[in-house]
PyMOL Python script that loads the backbone (N, CA, C, O; Angstrom):
from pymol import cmd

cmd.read_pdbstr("""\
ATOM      1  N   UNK A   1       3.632  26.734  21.701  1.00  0.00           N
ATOM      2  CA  UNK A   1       2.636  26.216  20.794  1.00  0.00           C
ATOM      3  C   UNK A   1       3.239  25.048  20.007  1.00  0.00           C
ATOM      4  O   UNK A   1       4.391  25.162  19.587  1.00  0.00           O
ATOM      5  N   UNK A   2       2.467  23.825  19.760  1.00  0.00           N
ATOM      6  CA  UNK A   2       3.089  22.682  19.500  1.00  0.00           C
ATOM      7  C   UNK A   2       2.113  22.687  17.941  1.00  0.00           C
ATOM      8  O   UNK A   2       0.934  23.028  17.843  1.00  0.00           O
ATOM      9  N   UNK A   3       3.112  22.153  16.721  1.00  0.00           N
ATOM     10  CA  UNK A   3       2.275  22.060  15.512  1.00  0.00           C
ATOM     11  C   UNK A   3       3.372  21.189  14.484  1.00  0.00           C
ATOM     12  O   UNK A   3       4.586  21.371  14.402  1.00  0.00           O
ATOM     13  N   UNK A   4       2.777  20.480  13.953  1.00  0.00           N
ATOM     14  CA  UNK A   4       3.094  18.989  12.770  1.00  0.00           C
ATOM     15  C   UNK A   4       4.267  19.915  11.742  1.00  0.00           C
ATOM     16  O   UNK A   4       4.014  20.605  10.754  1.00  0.00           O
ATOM     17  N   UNK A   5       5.339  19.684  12.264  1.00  0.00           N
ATOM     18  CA  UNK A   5       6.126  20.287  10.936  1.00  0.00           C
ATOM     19  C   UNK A   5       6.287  18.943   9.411  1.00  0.00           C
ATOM     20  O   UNK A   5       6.397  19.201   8.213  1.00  0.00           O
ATOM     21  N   UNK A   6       6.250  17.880   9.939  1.00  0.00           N
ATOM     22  CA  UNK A   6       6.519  16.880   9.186  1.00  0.00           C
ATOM     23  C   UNK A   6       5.579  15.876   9.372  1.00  0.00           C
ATOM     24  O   UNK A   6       5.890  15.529  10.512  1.00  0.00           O
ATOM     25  N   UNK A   7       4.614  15.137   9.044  1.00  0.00           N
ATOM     26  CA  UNK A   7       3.853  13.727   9.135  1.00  0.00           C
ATOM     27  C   UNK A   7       4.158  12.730   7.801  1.00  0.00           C
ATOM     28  O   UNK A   7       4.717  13.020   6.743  1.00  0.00           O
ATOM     29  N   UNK A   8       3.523  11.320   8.296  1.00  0.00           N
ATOM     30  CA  UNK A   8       3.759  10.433   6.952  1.00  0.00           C
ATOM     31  C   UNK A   8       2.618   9.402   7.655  1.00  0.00           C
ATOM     32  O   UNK A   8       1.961   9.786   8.623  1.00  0.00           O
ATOM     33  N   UNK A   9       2.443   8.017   7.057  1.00  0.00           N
ATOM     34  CA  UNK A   9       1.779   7.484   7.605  1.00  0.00           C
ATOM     35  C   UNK A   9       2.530   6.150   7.088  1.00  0.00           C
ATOM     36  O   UNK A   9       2.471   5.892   5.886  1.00  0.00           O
ATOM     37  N   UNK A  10       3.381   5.119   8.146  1.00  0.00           N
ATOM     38  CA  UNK A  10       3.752   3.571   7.390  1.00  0.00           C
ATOM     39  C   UNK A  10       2.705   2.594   7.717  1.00  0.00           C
ATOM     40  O   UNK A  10       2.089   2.679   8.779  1.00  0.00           O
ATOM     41  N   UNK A  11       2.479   1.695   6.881  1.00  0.00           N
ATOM     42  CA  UNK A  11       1.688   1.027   7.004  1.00  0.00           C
ATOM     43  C   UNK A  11       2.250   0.179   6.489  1.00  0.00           C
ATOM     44  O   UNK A  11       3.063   0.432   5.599  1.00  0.00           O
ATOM     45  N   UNK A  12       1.959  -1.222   6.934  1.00  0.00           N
ATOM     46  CA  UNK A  12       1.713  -3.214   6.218  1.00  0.00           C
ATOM     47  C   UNK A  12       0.742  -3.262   5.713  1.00  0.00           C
ATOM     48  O   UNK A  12      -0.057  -3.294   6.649  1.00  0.00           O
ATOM     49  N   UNK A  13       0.118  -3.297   4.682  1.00  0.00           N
ATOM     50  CA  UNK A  13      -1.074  -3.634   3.923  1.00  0.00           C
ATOM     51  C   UNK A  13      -0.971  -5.174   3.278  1.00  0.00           C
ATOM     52  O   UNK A  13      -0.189  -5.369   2.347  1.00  0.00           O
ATOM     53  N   UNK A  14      -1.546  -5.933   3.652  1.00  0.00           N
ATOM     54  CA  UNK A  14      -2.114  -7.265   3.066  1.00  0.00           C
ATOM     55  C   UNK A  14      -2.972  -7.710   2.200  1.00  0.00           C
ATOM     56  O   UNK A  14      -4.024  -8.200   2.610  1.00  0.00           O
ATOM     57  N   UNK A  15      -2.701  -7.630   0.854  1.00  0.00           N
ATOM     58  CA  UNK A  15      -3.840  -8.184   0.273  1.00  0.00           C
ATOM     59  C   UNK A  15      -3.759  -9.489  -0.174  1.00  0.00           C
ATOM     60  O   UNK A  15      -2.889 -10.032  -0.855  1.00  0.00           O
ATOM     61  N   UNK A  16      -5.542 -10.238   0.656  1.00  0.00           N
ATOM     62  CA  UNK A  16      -5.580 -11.435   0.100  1.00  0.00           C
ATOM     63  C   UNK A  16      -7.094 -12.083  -0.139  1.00  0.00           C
ATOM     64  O   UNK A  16      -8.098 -11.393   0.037  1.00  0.00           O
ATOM     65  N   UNK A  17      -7.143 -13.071  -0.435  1.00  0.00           N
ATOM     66  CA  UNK A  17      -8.119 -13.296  -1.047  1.00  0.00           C
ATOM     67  C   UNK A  17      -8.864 -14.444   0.592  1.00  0.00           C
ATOM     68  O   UNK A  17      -8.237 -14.799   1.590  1.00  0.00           O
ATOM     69  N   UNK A  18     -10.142 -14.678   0.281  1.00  0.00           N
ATOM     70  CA  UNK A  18     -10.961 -15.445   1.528  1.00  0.00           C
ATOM     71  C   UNK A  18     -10.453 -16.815   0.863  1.00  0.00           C
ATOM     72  O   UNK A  18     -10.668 -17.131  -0.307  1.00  0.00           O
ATOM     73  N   UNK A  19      -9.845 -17.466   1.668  1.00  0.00           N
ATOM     74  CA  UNK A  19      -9.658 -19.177   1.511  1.00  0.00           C
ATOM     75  C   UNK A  19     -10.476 -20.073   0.781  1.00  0.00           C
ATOM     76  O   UNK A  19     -10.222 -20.904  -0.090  1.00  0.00           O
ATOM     77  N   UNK A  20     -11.667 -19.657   1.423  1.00  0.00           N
ATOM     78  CA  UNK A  20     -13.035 -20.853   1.811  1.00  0.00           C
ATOM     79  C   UNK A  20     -13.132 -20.390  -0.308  1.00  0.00           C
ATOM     80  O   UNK A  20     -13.185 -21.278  -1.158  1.00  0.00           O
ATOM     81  N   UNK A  21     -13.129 -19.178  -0.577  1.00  0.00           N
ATOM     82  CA  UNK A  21     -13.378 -19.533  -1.875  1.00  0.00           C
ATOM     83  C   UNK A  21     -12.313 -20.055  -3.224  1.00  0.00           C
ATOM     84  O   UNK A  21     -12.461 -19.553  -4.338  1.00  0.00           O
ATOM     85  N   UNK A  22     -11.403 -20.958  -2.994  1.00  0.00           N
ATOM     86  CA  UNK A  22     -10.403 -21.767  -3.181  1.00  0.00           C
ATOM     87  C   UNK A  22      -9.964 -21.392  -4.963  1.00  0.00           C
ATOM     88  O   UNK A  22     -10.461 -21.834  -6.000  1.00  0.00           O
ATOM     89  N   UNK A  23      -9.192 -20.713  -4.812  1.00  0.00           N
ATOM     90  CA  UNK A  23      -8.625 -19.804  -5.685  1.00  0.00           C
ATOM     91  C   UNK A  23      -7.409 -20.690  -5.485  1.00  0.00           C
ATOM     92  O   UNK A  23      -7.016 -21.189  -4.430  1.00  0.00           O
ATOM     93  N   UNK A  24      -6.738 -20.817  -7.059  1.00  0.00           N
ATOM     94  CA  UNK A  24      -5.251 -21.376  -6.620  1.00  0.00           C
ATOM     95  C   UNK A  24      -4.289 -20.841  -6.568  1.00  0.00           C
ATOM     96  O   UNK A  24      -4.408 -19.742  -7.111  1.00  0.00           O
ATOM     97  N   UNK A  25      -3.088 -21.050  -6.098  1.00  0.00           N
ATOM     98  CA  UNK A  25      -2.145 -19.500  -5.478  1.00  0.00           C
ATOM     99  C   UNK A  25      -1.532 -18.431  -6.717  1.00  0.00           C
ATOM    100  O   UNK A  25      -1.123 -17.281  -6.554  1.00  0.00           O
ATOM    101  N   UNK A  26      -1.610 -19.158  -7.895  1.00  0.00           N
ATOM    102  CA  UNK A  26      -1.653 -18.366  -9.374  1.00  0.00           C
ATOM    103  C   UNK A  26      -2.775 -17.367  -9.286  1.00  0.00           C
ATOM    104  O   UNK A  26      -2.411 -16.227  -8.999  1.00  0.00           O
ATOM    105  N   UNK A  27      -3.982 -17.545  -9.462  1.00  0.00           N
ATOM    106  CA  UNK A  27      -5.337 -17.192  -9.729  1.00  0.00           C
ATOM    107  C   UNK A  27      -4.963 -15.861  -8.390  1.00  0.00           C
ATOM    108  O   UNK A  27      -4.612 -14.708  -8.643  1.00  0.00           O
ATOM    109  N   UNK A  28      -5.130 -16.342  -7.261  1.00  0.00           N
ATOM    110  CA  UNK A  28      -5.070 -15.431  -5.960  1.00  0.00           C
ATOM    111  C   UNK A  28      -4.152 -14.306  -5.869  1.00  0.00           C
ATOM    112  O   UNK A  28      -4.347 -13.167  -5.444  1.00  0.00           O
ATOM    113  N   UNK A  29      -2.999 -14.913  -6.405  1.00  0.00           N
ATOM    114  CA  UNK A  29      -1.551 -13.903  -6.843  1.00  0.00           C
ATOM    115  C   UNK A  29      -1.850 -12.771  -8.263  1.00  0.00           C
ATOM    116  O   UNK A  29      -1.165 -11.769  -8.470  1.00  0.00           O
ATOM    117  N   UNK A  30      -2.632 -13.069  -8.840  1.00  0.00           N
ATOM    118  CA  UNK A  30      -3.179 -12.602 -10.078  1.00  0.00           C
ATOM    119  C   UNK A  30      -4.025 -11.385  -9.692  1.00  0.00           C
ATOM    120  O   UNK A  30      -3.707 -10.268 -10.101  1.00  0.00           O
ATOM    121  N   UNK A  31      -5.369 -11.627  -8.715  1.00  0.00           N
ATOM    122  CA  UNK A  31      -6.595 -11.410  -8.013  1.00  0.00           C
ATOM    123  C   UNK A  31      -5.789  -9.783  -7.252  1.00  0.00           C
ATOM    124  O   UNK A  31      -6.159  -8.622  -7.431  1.00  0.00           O
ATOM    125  N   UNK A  32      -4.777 -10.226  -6.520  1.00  0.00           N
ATOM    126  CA  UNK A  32      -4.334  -9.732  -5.413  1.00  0.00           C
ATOM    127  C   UNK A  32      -3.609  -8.660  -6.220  1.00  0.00           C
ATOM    128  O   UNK A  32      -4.042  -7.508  -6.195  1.00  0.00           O
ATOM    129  N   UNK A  33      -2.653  -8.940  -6.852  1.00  0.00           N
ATOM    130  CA  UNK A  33      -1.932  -8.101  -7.429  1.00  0.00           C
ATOM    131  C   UNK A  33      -2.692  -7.012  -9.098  1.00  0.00           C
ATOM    132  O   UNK A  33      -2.204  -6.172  -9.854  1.00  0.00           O
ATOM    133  N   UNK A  34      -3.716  -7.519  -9.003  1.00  0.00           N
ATOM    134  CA  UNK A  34      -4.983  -6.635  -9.665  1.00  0.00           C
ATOM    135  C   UNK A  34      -5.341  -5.358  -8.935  1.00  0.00           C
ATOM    136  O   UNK A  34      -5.611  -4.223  -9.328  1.00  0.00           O
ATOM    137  N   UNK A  35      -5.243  -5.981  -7.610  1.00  0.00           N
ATOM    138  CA  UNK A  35      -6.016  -4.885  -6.277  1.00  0.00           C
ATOM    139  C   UNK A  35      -5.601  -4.171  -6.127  1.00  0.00           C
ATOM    140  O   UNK A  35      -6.130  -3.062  -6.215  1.00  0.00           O
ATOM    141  N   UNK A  36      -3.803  -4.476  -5.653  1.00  0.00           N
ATOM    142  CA  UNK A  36      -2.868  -3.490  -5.307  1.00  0.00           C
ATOM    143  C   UNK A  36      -2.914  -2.632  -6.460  1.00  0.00           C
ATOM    144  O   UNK A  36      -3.101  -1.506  -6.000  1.00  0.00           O
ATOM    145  N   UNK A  37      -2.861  -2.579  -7.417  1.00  0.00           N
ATOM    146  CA  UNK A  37      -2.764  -1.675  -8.884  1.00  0.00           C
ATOM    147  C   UNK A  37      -4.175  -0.634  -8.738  1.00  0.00           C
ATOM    148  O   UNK A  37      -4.504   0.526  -8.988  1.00  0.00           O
ATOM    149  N   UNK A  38      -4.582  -1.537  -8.324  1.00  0.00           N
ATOM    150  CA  UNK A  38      -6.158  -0.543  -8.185  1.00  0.00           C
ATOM    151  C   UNK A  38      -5.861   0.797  -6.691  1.00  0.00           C
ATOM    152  O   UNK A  38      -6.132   1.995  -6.612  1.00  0.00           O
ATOM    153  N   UNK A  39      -5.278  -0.064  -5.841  1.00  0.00           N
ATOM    154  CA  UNK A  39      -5.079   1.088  -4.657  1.00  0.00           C
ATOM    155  C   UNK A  39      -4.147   2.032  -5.474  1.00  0.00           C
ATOM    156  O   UNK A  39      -4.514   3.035  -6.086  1.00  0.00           O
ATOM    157  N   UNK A  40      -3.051   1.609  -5.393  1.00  0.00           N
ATOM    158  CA  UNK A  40      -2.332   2.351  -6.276  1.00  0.00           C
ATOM    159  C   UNK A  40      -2.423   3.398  -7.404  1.00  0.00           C
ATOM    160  O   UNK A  40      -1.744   4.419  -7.518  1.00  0.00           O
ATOM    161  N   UNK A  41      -3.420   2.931  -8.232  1.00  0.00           N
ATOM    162  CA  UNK A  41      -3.897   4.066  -9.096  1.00  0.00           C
ATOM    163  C   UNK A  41      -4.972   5.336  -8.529  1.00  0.00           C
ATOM    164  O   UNK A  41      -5.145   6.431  -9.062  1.00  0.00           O
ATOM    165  N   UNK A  42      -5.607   4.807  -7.297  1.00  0.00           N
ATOM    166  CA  UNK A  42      -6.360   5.575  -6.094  1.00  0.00           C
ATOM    167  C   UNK A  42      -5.214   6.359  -5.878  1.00  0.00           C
ATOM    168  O   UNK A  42      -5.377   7.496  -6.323  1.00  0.00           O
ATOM    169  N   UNK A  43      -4.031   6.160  -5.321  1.00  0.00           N
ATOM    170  CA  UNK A  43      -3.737   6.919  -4.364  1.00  0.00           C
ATOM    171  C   UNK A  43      -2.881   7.795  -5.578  1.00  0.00           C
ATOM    172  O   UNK A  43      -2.657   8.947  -5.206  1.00  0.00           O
ATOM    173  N   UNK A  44      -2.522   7.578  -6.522  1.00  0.00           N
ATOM    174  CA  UNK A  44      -2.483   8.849  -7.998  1.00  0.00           C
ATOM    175  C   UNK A  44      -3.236   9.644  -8.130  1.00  0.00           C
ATOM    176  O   UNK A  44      -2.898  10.825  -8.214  1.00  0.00           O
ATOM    177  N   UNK A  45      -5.122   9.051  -8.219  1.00  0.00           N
ATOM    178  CA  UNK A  45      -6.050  10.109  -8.551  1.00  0.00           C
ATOM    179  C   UNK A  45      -5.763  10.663  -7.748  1.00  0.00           C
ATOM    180  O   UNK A  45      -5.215  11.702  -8.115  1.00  0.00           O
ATOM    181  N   UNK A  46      -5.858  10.497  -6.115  1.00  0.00           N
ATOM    182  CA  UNK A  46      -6.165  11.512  -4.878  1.00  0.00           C
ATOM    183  C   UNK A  46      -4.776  12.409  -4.711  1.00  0.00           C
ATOM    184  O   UNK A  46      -4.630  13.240  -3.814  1.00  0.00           O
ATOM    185  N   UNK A  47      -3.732  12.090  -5.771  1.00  0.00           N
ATOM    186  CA  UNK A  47      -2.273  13.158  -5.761  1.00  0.00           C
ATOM    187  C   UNK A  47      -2.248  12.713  -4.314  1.00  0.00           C
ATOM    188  O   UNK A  47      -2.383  13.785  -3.724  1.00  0.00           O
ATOM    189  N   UNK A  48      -2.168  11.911  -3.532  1.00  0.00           N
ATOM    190  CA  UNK A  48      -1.428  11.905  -2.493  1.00  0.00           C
ATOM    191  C   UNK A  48      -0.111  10.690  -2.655  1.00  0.00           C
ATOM    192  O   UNK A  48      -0.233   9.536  -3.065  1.00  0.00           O
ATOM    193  N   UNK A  49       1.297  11.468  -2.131  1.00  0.00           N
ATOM    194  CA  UNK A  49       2.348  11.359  -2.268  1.00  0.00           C
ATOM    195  C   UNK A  49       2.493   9.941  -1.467  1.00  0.00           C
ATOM    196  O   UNK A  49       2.095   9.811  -0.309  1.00  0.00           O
ATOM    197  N   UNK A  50       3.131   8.855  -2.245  1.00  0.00           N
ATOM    198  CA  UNK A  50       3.716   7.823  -1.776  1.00  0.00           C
ATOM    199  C   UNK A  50       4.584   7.093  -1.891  1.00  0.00           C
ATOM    200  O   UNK A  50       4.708   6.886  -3.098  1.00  0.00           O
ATOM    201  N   UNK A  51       5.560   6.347  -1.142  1.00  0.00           N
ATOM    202  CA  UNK A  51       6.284   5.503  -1.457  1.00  0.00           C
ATOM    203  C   UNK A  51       6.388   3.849  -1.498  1.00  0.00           C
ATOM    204  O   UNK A  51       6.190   3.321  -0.404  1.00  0.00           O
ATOM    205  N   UNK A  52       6.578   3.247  -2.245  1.00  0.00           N
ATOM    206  CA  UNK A  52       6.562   1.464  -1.849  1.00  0.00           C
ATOM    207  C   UNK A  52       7.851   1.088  -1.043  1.00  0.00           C
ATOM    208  O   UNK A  52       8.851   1.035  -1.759  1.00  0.00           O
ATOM    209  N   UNK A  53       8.063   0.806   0.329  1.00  0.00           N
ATOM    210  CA  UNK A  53       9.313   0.340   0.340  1.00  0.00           C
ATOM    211  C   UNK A  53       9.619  -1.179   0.197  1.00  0.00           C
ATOM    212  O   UNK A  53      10.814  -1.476   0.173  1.00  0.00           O
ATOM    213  N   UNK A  54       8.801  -2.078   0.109  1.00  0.00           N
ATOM    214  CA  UNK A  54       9.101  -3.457   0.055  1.00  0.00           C
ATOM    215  C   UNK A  54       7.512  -3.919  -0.273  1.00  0.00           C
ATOM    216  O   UNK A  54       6.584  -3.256   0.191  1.00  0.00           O
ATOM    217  N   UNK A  55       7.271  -5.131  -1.126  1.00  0.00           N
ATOM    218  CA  UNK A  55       6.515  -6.084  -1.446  1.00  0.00           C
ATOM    219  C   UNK A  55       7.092  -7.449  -1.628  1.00  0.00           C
ATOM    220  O   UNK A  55       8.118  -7.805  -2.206  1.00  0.00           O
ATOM    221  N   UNK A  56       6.001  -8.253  -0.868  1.00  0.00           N
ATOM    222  CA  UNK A  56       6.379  -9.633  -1.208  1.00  0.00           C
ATOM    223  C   UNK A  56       5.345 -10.314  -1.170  1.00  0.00           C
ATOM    224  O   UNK A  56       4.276  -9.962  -0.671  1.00  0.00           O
ATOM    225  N   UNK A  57       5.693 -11.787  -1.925  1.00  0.00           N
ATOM    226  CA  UNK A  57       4.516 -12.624  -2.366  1.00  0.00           C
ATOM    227  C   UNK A  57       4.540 -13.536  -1.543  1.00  0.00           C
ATOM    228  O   UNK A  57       5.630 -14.043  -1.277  1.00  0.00           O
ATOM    229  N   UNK A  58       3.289 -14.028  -0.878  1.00  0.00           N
ATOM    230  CA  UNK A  58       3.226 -15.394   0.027  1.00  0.00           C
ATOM    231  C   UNK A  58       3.052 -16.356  -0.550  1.00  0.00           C
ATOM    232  O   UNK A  58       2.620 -16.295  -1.701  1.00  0.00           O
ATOM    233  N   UNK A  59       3.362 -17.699   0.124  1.00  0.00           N
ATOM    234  CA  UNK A  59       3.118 -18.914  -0.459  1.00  0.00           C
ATOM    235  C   UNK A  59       1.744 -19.075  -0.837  1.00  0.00           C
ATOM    236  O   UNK A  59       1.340 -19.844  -1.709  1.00  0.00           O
ATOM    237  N   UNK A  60       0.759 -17.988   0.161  1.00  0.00           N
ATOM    238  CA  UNK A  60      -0.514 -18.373  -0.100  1.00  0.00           C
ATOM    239  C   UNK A  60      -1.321 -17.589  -1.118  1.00  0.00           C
ATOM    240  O   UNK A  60      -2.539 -17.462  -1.246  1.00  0.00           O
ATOM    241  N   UNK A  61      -0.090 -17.002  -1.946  1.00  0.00           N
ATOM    242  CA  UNK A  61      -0.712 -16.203  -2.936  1.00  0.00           C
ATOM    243  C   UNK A  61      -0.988 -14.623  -2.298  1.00  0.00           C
ATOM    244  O   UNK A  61      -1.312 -13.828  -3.181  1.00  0.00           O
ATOM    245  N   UNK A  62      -0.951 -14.327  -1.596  1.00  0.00           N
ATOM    246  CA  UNK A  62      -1.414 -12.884  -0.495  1.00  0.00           C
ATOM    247  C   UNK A  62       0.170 -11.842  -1.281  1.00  0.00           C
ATOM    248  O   UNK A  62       1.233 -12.142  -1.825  1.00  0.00           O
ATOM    249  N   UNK A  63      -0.376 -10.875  -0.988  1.00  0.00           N
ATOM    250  CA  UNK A  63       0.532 -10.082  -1.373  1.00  0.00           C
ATOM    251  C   UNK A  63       1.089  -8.877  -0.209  1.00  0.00           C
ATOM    252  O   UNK A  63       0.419  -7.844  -0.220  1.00  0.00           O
ATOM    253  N   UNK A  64       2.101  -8.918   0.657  1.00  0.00           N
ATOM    254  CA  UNK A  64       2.293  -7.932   1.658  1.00  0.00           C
ATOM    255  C   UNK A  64       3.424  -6.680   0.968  1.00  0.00           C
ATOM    256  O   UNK A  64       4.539  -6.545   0.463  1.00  0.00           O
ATOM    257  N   UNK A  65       2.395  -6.059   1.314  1.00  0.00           N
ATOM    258  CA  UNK A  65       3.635  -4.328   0.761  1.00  0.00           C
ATOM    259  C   UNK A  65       3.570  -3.147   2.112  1.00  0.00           C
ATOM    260  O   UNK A  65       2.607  -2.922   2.845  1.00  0.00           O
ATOM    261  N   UNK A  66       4.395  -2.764   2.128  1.00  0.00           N
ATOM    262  CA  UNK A  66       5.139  -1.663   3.369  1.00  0.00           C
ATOM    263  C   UNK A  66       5.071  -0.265   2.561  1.00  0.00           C
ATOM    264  O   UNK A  66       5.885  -0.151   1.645  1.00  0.00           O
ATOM    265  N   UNK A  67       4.338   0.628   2.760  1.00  0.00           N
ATOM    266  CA  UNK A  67       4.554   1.824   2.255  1.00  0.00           C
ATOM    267  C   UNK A  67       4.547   2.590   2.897  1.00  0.00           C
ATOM    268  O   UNK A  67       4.242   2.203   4.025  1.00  0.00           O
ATOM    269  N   UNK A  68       4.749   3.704   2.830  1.00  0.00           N
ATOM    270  CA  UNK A  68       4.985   4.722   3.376  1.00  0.00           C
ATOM    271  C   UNK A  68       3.851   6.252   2.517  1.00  0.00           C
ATOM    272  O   UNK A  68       3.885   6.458   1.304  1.00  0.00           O
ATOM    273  N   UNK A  69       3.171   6.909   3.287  1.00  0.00           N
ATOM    274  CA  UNK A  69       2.422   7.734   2.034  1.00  0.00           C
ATOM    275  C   UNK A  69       1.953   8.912   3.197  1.00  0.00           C
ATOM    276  O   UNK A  69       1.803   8.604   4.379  1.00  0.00           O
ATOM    277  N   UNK A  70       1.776  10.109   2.754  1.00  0.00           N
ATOM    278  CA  UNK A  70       1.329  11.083   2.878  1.00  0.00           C
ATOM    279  C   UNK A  70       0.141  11.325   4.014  1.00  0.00           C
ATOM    280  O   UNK A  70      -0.949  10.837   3.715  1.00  0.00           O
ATOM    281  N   UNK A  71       0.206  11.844   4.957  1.00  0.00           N
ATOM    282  CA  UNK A  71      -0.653  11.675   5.913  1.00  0.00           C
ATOM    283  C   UNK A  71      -1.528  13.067   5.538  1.00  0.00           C
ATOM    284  O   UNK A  71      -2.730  12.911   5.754  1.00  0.00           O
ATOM    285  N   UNK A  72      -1.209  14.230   5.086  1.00  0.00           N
ATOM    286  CA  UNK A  72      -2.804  14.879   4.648  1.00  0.00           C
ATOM    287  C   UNK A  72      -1.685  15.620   3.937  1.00  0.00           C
ATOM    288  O   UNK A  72      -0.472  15.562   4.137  1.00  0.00           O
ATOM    289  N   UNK A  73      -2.690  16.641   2.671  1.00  0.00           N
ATOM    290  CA  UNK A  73      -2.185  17.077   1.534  1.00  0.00           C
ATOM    291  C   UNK A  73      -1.191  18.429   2.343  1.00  0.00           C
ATOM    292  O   UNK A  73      -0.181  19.034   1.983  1.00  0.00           O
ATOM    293  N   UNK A  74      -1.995  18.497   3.479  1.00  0.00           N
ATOM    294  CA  UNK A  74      -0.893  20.043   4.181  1.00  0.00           C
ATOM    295  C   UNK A  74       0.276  19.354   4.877  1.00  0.00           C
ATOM    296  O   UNK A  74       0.918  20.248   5.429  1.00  0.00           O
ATOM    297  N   UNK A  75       0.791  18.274   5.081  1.00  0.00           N
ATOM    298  CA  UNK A  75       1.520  18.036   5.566  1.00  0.00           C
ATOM    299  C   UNK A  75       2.772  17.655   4.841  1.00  0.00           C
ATOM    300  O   UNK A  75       2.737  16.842   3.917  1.00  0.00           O
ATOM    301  N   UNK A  76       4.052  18.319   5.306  1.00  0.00           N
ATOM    302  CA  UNK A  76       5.232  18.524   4.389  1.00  0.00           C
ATOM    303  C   UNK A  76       5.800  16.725   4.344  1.00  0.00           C
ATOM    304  O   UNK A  76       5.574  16.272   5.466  1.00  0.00           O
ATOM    305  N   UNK A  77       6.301  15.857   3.625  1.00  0.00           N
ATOM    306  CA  UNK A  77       6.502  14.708   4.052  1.00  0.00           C
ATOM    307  C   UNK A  77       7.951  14.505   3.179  1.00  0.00           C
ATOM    308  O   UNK A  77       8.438  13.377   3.240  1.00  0.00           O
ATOM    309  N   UNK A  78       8.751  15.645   2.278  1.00  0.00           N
ATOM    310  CA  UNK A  78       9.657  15.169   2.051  1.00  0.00           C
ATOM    311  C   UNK A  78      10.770  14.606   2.782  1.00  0.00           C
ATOM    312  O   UNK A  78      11.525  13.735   2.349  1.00  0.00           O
ATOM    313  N   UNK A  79      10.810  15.026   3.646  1.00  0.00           N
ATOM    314  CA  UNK A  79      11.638  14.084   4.817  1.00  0.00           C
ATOM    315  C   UNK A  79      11.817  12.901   4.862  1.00  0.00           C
ATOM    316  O   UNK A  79      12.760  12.209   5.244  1.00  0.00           O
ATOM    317  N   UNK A  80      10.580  12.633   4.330  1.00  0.00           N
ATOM    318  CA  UNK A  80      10.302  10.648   4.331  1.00  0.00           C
ATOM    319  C   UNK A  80      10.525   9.844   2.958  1.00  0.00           C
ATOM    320  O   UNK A  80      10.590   8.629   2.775  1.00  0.00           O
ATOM    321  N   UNK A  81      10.634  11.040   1.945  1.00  0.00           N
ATOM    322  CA  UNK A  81      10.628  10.514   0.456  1.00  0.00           C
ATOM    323  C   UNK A  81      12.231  10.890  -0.091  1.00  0.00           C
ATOM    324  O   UNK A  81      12.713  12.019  -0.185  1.00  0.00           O
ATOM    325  N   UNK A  82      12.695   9.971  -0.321  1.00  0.00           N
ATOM    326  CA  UNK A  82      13.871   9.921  -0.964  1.00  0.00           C
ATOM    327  C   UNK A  82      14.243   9.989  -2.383  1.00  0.00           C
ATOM    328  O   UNK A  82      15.426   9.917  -2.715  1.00  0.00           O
TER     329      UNK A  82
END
""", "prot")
cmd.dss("prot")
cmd.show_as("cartoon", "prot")
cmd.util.cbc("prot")
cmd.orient("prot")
């Protein structure tokens, strides 16, 4: 019988803003990094366990972050959290 002793879920998440509506890379970097705070405080309410391992800022104002987070509340994931 085969069953999940450990899961996680990594992901690249990108946040950025649509071009065409010409935001300047301050304003967009501002916009963007509003958002992420907003996922972020989501993934607090929902108590699901996560980690940030890297963020960085683009020239174009976009914001890329690598996390690592909890693939369902039954699944053990300290393995992945340091």
């Amino acid at each position: 019988m085969k069953r999940v002793r450990a899961a996680c879920i990594l992901q690249t998440l990108v946040f950025s803003q649509r071009p065409e509506l010409g935001f300047s890379r301050e304003h967009a970097l501002k916009n963007n990094r509003d958002e992420f705070e907003r996922y972020k405080a989501n993934l607090e309410y929902t108590s699901t366990r996560y980690q940030i391992d890297d963020t960085a800022e683009q020239e174009d104002g976009s914001l890329v972050v690598h996390i690592r987070k909890q693939y369902n509340e039954n699944s053990d994931v300290s393995e992945y959290f340091k």
